[in-house]
N, CA, C and O atoms as a Maestro MAE file, in Angstrom:
{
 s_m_m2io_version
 :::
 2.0.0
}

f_m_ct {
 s_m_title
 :::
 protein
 m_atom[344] {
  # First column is atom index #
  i_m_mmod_type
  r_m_x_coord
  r_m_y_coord
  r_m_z_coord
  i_m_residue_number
  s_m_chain_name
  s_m_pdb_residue_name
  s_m_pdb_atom_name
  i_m_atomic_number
  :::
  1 25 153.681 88.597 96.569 1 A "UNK " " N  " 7
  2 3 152.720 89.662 96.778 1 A "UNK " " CA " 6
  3 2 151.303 89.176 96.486 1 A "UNK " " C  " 6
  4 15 150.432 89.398 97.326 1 A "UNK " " O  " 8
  5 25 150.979 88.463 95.245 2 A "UNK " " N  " 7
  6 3 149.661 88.301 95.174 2 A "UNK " " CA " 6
  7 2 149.585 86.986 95.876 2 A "UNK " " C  " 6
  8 15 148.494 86.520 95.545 2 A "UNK " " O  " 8
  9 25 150.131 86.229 96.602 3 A "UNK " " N  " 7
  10 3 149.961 84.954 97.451 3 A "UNK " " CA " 6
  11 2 149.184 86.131 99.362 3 A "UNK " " C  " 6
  12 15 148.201 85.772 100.010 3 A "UNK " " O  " 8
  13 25 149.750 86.947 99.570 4 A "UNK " " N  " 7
  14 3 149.455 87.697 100.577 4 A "UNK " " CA " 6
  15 2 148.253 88.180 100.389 4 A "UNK " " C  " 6
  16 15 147.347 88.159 101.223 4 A "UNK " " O  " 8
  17 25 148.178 88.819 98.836 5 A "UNK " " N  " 7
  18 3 146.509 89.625 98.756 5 A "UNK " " CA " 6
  19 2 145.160 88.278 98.998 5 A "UNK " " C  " 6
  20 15 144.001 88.347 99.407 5 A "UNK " " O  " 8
  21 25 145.835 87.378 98.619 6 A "UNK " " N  " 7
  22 3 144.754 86.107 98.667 6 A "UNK " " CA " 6
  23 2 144.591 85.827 100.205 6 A "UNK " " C  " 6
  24 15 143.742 85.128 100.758 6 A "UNK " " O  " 8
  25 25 145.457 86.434 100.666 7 A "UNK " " N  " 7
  26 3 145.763 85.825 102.201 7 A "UNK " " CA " 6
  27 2 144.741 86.336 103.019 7 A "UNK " " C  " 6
  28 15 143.932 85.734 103.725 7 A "UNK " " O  " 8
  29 25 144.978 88.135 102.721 8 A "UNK " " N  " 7
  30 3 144.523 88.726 103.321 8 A "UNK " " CA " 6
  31 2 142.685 88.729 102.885 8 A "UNK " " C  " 6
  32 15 141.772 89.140 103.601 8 A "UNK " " O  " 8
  33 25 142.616 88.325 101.950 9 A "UNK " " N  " 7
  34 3 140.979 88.205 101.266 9 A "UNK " " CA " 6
  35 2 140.864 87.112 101.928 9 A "UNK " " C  " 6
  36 15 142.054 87.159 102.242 9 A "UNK " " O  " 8
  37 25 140.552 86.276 102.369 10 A "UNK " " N  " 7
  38 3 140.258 84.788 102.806 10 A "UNK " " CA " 6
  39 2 140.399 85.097 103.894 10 A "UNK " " C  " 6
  40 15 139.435 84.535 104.414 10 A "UNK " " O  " 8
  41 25 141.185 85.870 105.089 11 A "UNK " " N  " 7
  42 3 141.313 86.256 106.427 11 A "UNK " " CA " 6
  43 2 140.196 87.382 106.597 11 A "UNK " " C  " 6
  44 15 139.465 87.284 107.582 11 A "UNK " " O  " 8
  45 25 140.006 88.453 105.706 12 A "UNK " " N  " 7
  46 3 138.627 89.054 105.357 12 A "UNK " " CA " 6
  47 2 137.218 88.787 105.472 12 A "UNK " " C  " 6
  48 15 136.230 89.308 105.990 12 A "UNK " " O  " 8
  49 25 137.536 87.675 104.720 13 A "UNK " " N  " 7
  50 3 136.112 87.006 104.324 13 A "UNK " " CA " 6
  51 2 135.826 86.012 105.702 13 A "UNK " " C  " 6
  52 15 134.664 85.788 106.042 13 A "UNK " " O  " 8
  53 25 136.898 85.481 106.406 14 A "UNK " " N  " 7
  54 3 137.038 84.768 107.607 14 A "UNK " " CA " 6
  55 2 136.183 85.905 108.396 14 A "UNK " " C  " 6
  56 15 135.007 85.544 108.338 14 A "UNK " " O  " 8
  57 25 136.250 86.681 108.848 15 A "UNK " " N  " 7
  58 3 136.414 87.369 109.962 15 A "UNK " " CA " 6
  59 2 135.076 88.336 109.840 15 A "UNK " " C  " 6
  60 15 134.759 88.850 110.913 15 A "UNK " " O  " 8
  61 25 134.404 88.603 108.928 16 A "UNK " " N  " 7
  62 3 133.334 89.061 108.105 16 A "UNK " " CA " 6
  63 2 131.916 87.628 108.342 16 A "UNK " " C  " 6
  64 15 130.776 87.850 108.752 16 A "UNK " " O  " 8
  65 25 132.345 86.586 108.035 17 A "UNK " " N  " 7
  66 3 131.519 86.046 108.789 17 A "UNK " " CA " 6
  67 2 131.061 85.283 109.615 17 A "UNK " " C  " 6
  68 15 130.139 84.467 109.631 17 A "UNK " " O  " 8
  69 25 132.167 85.801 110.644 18 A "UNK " " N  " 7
  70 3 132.456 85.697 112.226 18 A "UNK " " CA " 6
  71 2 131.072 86.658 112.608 18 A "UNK " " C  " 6
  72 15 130.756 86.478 113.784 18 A "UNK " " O  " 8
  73 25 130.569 87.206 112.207 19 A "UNK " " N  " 7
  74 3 130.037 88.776 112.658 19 A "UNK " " CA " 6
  75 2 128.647 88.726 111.811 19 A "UNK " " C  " 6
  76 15 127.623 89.285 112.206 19 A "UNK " " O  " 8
  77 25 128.705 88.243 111.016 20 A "UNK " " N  " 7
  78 3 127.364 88.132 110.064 20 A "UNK " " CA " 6
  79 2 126.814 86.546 109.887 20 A "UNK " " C  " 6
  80 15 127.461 85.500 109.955 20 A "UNK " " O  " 8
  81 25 125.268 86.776 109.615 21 A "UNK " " N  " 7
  82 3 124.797 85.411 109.483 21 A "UNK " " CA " 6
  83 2 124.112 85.078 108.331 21 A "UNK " " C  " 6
  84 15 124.638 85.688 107.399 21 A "UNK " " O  " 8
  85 25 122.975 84.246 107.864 22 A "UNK " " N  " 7
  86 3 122.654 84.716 106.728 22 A "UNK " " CA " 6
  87 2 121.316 84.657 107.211 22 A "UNK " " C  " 6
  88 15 120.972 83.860 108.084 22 A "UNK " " O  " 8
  89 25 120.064 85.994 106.330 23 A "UNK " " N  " 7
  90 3 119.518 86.576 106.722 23 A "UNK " " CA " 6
  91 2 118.498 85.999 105.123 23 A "UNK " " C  " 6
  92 15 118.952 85.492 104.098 23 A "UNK " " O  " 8
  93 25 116.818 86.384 105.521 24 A "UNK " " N  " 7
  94 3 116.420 86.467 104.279 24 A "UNK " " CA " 6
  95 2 115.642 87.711 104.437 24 A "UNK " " C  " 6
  96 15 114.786 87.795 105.317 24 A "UNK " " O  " 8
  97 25 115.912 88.737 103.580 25 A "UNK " " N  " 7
  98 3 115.287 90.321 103.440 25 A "UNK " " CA " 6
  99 2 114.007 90.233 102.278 25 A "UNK " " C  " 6
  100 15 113.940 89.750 101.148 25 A "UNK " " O  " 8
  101 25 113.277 90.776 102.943 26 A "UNK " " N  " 7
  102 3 111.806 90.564 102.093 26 A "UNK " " CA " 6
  103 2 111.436 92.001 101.785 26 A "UNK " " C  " 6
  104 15 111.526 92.671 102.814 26 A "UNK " " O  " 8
  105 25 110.997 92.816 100.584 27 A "UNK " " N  " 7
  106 3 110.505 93.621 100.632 27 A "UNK " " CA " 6
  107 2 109.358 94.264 99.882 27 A "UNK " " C  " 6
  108 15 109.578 94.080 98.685 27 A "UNK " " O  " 8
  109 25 108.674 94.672 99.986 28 A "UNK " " N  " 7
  110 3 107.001 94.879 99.656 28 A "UNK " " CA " 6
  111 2 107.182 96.416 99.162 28 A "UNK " " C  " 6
  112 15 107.602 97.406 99.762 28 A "UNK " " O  " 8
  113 25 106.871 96.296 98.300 29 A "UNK " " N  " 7
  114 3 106.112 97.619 97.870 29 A "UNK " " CA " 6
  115 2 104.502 98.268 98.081 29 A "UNK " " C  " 6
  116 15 104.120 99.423 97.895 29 A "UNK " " O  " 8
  117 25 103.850 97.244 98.471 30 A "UNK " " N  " 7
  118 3 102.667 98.240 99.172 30 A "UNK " " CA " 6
  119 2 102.373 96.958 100.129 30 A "UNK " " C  " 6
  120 15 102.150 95.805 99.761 30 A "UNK " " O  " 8
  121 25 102.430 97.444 101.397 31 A "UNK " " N  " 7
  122 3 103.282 98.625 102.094 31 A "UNK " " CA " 6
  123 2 104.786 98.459 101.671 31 A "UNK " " C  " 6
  124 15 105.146 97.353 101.267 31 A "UNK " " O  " 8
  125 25 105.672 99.481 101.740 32 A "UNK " " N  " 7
  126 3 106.400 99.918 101.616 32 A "UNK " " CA " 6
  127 2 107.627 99.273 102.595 32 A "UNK " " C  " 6
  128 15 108.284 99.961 103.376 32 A "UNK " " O  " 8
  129 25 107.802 97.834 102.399 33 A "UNK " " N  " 7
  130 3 108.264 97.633 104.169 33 A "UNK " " CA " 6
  131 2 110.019 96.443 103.843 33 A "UNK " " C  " 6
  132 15 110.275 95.656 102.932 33 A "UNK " " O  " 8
  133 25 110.699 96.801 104.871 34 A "UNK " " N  " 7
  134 3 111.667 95.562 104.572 34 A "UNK " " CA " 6
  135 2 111.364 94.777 105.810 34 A "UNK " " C  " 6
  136 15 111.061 95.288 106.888 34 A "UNK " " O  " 8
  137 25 111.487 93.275 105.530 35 A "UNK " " N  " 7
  138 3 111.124 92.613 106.928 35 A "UNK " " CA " 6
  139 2 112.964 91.888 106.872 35 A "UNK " " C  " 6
  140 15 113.621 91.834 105.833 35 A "UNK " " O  " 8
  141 25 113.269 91.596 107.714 36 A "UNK " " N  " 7
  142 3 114.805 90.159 108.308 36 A "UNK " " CA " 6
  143 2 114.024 89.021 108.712 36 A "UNK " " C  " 6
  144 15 113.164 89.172 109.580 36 A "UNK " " O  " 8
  145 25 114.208 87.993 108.225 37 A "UNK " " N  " 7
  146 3 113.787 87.129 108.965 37 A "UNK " " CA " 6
  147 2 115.016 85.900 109.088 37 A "UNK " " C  " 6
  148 15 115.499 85.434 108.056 37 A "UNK " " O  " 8
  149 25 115.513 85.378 110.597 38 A "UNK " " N  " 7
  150 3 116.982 84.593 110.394 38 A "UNK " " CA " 6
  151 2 117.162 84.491 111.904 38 A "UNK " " C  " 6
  152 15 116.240 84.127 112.634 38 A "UNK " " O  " 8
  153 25 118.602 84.884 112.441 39 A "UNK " " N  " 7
  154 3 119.257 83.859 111.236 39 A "UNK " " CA " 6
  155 2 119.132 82.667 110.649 39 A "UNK " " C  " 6
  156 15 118.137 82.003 110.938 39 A "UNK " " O  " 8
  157 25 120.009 82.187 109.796 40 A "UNK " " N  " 7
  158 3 119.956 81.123 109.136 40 A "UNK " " CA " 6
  159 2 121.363 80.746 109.073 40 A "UNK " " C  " 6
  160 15 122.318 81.481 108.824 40 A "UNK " " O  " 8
  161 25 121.357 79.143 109.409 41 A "UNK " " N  " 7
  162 3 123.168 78.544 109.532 41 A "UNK " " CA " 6
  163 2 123.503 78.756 108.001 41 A "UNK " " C  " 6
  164 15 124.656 79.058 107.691 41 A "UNK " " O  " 8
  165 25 122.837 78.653 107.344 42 A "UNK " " N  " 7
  166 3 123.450 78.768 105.466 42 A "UNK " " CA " 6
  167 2 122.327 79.527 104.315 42 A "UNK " " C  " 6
  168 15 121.235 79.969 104.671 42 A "UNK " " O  " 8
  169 25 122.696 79.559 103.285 43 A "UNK " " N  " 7
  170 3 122.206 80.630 102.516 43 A "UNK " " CA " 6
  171 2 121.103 79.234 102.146 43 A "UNK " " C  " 6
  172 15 119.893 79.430 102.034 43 A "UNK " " O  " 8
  173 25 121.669 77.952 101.996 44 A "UNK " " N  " 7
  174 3 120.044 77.020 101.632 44 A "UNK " " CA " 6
  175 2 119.314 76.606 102.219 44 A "UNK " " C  " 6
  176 15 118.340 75.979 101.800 44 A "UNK " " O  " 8
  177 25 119.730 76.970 103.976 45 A "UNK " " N  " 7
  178 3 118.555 77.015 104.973 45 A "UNK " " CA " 6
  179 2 117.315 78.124 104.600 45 A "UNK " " C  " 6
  180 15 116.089 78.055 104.513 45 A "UNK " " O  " 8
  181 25 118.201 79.038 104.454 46 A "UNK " " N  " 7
  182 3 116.962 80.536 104.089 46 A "UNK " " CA " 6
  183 2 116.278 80.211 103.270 46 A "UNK " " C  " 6
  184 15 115.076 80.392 103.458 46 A "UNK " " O  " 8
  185 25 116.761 79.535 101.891 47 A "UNK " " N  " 7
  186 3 116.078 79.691 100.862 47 A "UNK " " CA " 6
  187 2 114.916 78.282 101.010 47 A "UNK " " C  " 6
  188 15 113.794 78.222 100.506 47 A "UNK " " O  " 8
  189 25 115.487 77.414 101.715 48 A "UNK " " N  " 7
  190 3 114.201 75.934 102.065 48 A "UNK " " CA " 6
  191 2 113.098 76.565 102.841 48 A "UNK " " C  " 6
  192 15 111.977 76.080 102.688 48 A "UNK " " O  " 8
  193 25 113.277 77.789 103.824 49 A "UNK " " N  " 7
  194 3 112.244 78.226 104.290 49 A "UNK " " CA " 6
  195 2 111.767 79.523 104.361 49 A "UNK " " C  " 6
  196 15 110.859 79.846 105.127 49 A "UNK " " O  " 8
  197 25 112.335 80.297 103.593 50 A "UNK " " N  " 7
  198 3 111.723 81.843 103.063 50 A "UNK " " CA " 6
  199 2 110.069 81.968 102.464 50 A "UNK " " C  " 6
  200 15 109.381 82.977 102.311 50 A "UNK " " O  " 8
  201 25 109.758 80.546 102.205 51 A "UNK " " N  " 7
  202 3 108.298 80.403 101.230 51 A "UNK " " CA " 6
  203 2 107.631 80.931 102.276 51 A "UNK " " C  " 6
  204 15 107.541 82.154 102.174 51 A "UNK " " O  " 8
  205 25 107.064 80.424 103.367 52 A "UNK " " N  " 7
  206 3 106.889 80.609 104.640 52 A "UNK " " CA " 6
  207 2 106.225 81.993 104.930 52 A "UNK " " C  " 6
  208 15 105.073 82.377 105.133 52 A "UNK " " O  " 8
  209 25 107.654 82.666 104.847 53 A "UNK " " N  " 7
  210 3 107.713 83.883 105.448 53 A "UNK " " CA " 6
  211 2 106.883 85.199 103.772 53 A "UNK " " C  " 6
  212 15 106.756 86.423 103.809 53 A "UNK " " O  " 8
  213 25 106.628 84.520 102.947 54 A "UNK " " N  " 7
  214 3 106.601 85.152 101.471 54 A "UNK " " CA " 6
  215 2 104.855 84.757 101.797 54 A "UNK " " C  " 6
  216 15 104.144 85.615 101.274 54 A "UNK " " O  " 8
  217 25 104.088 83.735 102.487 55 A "UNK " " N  " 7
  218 3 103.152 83.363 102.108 55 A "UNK " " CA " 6
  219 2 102.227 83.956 103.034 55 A "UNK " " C  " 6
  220 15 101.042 84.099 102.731 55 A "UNK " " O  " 8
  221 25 102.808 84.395 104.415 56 A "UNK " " N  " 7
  222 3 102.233 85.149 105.444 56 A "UNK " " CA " 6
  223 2 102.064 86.838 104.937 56 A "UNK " " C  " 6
  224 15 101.357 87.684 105.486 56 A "UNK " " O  " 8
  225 25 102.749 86.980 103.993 57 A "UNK " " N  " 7
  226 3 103.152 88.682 103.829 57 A "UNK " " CA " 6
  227 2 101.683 88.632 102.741 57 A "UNK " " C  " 6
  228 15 100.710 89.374 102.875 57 A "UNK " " O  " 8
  229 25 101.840 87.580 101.690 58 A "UNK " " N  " 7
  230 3 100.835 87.592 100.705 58 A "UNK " " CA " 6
  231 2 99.175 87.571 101.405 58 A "UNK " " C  " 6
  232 15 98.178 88.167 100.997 58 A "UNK " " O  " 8
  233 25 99.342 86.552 102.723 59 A "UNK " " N  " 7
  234 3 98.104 86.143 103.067 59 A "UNK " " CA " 6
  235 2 97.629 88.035 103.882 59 A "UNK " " C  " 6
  236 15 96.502 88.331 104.279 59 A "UNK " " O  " 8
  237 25 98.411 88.632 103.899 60 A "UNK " " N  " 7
  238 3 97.879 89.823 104.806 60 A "UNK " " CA " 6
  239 2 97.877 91.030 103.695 60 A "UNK " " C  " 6
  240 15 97.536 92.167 104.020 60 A "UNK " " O  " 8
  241 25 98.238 90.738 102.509 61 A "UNK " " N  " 7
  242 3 97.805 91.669 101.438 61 A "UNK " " CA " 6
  243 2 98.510 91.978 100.937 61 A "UNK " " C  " 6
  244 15 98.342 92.455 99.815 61 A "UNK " " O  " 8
  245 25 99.947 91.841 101.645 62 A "UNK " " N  " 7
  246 3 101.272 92.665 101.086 62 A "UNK " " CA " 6
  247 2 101.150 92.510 99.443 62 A "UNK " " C  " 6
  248 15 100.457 91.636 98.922 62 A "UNK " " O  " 8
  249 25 101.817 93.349 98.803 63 A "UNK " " N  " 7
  250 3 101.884 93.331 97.273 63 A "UNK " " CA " 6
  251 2 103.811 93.830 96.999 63 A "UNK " " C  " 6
  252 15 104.651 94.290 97.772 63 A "UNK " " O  " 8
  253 25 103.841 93.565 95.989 64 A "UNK " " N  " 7
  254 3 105.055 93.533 94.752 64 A "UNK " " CA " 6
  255 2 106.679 93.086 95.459 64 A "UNK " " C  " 6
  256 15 107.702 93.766 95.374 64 A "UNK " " O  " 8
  257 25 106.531 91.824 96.116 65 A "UNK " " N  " 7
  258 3 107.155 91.168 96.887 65 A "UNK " " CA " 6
  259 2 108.886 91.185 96.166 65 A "UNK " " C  " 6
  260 15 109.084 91.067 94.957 65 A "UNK " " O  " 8
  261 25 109.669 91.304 96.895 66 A "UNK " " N  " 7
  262 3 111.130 90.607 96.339 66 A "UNK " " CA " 6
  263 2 111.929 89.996 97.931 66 A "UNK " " C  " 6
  264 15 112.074 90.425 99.076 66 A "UNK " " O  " 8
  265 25 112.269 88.854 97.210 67 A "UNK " " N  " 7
  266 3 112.845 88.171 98.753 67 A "UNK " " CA " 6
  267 2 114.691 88.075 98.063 67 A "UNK " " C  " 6
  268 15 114.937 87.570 96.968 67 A "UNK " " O  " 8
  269 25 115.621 88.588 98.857 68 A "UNK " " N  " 7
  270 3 117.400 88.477 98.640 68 A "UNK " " CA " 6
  271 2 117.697 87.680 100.251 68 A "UNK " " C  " 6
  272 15 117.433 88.056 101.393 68 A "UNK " " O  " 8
  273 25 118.471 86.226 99.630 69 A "UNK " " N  " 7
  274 3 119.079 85.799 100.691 69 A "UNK " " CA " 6
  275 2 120.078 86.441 101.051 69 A "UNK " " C  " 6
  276 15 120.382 86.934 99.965 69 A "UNK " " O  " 8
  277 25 121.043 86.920 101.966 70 A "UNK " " N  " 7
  278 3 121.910 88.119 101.785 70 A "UNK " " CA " 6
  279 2 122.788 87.129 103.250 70 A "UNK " " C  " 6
  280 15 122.257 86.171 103.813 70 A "UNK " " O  " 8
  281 25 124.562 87.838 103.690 71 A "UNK " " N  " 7
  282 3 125.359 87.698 104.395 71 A "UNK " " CA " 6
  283 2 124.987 88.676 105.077 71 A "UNK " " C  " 6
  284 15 125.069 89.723 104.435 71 A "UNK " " O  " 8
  285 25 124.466 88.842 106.500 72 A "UNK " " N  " 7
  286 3 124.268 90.664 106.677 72 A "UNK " " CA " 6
  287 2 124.313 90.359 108.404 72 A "UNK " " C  " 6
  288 15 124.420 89.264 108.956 72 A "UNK " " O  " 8
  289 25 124.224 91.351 108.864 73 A "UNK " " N  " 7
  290 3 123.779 91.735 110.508 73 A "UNK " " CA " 6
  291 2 123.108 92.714 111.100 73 A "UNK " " C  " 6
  292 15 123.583 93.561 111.856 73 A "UNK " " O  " 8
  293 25 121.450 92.544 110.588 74 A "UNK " " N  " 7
  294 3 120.203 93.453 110.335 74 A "UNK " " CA " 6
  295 2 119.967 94.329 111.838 74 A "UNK " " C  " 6
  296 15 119.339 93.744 112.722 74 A "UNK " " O  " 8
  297 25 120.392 95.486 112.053 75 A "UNK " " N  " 7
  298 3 119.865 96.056 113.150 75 A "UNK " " CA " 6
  299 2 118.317 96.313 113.962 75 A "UNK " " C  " 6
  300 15 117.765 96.459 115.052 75 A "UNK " " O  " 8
  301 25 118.136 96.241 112.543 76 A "UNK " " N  " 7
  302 3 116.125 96.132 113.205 76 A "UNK " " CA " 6
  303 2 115.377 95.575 111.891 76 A "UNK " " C  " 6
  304 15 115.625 96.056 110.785 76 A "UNK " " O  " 8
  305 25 114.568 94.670 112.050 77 A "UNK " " N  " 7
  306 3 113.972 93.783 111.627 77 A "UNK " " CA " 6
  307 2 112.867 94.115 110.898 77 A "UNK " " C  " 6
  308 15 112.408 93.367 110.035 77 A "UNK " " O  " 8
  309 25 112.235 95.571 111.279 78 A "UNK " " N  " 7
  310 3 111.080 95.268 110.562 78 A "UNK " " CA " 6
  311 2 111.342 96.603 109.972 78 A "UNK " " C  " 6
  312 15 111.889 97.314 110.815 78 A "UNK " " O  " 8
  313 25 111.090 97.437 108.430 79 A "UNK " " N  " 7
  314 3 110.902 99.032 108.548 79 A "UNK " " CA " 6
  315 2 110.346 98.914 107.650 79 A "UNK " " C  " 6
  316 15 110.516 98.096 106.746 79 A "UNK " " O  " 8
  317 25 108.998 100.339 107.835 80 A "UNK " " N  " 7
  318 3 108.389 100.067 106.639 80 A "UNK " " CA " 6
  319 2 108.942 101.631 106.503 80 A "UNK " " C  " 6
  320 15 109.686 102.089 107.371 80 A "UNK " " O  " 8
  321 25 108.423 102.615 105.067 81 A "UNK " " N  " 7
  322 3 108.440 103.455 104.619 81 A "UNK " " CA " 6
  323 2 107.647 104.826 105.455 81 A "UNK " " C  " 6
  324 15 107.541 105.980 105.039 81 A "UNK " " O  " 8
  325 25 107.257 104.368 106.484 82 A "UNK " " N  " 7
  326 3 106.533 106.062 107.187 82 A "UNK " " CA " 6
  327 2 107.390 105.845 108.042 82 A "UNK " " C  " 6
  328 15 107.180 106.524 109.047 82 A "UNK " " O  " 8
  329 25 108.302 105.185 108.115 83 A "UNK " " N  " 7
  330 3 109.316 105.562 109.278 83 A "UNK " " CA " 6
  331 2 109.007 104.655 110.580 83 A "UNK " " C  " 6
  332 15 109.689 104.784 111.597 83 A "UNK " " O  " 8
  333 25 108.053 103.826 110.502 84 A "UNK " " N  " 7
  334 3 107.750 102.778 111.852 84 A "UNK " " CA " 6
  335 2 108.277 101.809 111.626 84 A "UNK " " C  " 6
  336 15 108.213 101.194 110.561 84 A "UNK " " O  " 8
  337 25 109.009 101.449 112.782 85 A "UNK " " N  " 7
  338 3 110.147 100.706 113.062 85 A "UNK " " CA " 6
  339 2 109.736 99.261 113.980 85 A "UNK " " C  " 6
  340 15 109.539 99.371 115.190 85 A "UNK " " O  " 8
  341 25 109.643 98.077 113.373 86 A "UNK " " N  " 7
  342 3 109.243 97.178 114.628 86 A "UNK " " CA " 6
  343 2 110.115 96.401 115.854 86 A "UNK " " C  " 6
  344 15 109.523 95.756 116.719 86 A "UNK " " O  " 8
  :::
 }
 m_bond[343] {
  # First column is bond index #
  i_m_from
  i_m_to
  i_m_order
  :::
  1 1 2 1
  2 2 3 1
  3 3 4 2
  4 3 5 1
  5 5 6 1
  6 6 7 1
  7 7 8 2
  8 7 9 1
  9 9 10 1
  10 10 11 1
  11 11 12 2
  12 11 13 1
  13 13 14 1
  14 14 15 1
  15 15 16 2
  16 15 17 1
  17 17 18 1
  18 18 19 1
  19 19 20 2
  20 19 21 1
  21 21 22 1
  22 22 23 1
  23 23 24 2
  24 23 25 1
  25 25 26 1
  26 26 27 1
  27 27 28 2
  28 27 29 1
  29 29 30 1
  30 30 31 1
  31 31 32 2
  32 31 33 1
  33 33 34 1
  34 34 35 1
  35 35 36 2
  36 35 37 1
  37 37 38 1
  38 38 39 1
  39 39 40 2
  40 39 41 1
  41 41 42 1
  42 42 43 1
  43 43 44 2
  44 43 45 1
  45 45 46 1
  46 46 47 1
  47 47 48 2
  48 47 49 1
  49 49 50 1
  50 50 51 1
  51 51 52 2
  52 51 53 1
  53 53 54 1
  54 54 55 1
  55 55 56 2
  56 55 57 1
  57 57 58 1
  58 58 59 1
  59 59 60 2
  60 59 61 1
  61 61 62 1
  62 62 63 1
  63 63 64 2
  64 63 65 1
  65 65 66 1
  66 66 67 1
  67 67 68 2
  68 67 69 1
  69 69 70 1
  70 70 71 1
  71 71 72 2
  72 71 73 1
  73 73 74 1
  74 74 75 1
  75 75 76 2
  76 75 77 1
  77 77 78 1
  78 78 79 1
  79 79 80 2
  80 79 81 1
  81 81 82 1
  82 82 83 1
  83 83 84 2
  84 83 85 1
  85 85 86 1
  86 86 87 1
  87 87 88 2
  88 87 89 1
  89 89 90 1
  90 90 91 1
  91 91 92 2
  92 91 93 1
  93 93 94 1
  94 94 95 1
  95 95 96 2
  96 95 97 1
  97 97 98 1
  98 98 99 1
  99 99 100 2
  100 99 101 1
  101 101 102 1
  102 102 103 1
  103 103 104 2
  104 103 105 1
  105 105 106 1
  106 106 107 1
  107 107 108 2
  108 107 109 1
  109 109 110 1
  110 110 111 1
  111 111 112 2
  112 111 113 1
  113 113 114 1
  114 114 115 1
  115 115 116 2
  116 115 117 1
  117 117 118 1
  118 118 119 1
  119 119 120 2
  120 119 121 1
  121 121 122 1
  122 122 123 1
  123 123 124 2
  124 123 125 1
  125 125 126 1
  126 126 127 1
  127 127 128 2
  128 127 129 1
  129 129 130 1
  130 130 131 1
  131 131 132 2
  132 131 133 1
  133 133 134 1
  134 134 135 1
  135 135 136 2
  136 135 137 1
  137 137 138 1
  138 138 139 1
  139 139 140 2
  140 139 141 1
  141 141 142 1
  142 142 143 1
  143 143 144 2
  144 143 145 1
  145 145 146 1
  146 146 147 1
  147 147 148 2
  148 147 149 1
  149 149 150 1
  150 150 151 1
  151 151 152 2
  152 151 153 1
  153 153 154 1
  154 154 155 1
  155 155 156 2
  156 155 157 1
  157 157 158 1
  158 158 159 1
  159 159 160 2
  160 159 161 1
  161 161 162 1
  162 162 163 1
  163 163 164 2
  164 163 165 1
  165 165 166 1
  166 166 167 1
  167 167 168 2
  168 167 169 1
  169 169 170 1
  170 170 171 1
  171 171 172 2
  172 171 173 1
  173 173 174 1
  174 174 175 1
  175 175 176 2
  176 175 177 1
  177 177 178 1
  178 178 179 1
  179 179 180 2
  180 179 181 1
  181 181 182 1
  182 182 183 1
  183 183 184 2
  184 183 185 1
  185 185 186 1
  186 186 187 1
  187 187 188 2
  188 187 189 1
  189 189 190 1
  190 190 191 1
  191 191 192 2
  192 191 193 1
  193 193 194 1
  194 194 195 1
  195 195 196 2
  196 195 197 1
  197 197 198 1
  198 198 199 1
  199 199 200 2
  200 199 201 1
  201 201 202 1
  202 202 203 1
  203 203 204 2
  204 203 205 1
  205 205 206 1
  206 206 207 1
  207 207 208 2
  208 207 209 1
  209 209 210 1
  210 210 211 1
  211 211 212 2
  212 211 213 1
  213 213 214 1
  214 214 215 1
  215 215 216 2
  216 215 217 1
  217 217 218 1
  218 218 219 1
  219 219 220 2
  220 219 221 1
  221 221 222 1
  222 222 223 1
  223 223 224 2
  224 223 225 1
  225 225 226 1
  226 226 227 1
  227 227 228 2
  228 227 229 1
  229 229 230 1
  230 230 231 1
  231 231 232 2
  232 231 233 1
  233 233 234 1
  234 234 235 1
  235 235 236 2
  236 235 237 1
  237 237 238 1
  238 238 239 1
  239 239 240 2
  240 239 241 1
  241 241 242 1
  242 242 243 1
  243 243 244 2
  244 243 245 1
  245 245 246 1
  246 246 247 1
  247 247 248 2
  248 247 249 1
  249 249 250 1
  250 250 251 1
  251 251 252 2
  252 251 253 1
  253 253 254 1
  254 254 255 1
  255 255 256 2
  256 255 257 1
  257 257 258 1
  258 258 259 1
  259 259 260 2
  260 259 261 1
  261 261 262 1
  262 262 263 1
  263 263 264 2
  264 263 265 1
  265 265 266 1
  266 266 267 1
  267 267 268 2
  268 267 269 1
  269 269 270 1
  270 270 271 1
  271 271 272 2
  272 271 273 1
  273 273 274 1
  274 274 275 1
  275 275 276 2
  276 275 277 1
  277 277 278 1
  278 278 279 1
  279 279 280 2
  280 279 281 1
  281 281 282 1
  282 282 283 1
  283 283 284 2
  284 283 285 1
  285 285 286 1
  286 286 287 1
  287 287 288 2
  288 287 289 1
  289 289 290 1
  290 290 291 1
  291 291 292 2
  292 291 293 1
  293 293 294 1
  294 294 295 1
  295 295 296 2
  296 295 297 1
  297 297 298 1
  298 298 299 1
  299 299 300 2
  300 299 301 1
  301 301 302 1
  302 302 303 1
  303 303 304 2
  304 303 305 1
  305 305 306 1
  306 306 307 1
  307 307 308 2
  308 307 309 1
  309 309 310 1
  310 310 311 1
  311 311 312 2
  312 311 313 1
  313 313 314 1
  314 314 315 1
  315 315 316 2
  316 315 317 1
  317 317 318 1
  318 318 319 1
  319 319 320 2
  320 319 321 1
  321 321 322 1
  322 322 323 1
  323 323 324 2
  324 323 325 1
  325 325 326 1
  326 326 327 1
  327 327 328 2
  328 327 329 1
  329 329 330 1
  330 330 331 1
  331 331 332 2
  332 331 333 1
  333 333 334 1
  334 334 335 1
  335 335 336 2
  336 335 337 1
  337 337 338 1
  338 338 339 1
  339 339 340 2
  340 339 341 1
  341 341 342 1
  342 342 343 1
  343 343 344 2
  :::
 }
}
């Protein structure tokens, strides 16, 4: 039984990221915004070039930054908090 639950977790996790890529999610508190920026073949591709994407947000004013490399499959890329969608 627990040789199957392993089975089925690893066939899970298979098939999960068949469907997902890895993504780096940036988000600002003023403005209020989440950006995707990706994919990315691995979670240390994102993270070798997320600076990048952290230094353009700073150079345009953005403030109180948090960047999560994440497994995901982002439907829209840009949202800020009034509801505009890019």
């Amino acid at each position: 039984m627990k040789l199957l639950n392993i089975f089925k977790q690893v066939i899970a996790g298979f098939v999960q990221a068949m469907f997902k890529q890895w993504w780096v999610e940036i988000t600002t508190a003023d403005p209020q915004c989440t950006y995707y920026f990706g994919p990315f073949n691995s979670s240390l591709e994102a993270r070798k070039l997320y600076s990048g994407y952290v230094e353009d947000l700073e150079g345009e004013g953005a403030q109180g930054i948090t960047v999560t490399i994440k497994l995901c499959k982002p439907e829209i890329l840009t949202f800020c908090g009034s509801g505009v969608e890019f």
